[in-house]
C-alpha positions as CSV (number, residue, x, y, z in Angstrom):
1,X,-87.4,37.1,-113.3
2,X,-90.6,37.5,-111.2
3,X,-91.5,35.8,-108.1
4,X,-94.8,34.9,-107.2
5,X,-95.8,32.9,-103.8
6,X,-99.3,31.4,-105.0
7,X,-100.4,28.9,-101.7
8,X,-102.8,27.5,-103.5
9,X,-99.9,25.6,-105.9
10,X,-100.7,21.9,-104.7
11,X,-100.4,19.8,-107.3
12,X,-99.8,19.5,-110.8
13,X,-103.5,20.6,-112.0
14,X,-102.7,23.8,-110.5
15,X,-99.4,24.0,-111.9
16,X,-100.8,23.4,-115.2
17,X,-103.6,26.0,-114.7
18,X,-101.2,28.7,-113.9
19,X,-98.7,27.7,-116.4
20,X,-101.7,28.3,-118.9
21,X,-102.8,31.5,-117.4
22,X,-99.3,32.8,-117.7
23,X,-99.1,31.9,-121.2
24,X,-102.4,33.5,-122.3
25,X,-100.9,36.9,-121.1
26,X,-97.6,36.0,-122.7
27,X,-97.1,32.8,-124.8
28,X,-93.5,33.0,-124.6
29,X,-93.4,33.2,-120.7
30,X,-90.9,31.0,-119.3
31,X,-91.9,29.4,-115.9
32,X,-89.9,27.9,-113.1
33,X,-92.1,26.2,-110.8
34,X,-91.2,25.4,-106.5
35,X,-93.7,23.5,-105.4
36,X,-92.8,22.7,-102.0
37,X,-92.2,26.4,-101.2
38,X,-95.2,27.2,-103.5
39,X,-93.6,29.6,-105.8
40,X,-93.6,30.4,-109.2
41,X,-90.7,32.2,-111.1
42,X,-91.7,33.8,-114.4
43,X,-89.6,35.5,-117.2
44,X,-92.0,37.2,-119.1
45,X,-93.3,40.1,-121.1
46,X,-96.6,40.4,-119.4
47,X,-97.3,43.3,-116.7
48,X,-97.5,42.4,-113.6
49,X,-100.7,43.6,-112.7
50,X,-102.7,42.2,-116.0
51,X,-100.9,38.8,-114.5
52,X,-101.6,39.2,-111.1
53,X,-105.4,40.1,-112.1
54,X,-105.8,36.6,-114.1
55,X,-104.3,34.6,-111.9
56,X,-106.6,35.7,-108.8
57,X,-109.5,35.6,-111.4
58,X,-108.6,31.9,-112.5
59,X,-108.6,31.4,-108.6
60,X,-104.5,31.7,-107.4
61,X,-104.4,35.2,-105.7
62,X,-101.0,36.0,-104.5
63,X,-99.4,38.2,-102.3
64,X,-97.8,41.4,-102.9
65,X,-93.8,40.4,-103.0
């Protein structure tokens, strides 16, 4: 499972945003969302870069872990 620290997870428009952003790579992408500590867990298929690329382009950029 994959670990993503995303600061800009606030609230639940954003979770829904990456949730569908995640999908869209991979629609069978399982997500766990933290969002006190702002992190996202994600089993999925999609590679990591394509992932990481849609997420900062749908305005979430996160940090290399």
């Amino acid at each position: 499972m994959a670990r993503y620290c995303i600061a800009q997870l606030t609230c639940g428009h954003c979770k829904a945003t990456i949730g569908q952003t995640v999908r869209a790579q991979d629609p069978a992408a399982r997500l766990i969302f933290d969002m006190a500590a702002r992190e996202v867990r994600s089993d999925t298929a999609a590679k990591r870069p394509a992932l990481l690329a849609a997420l900062a382009d749908d305005g979430y950029p996160t940090p290399p872990l």
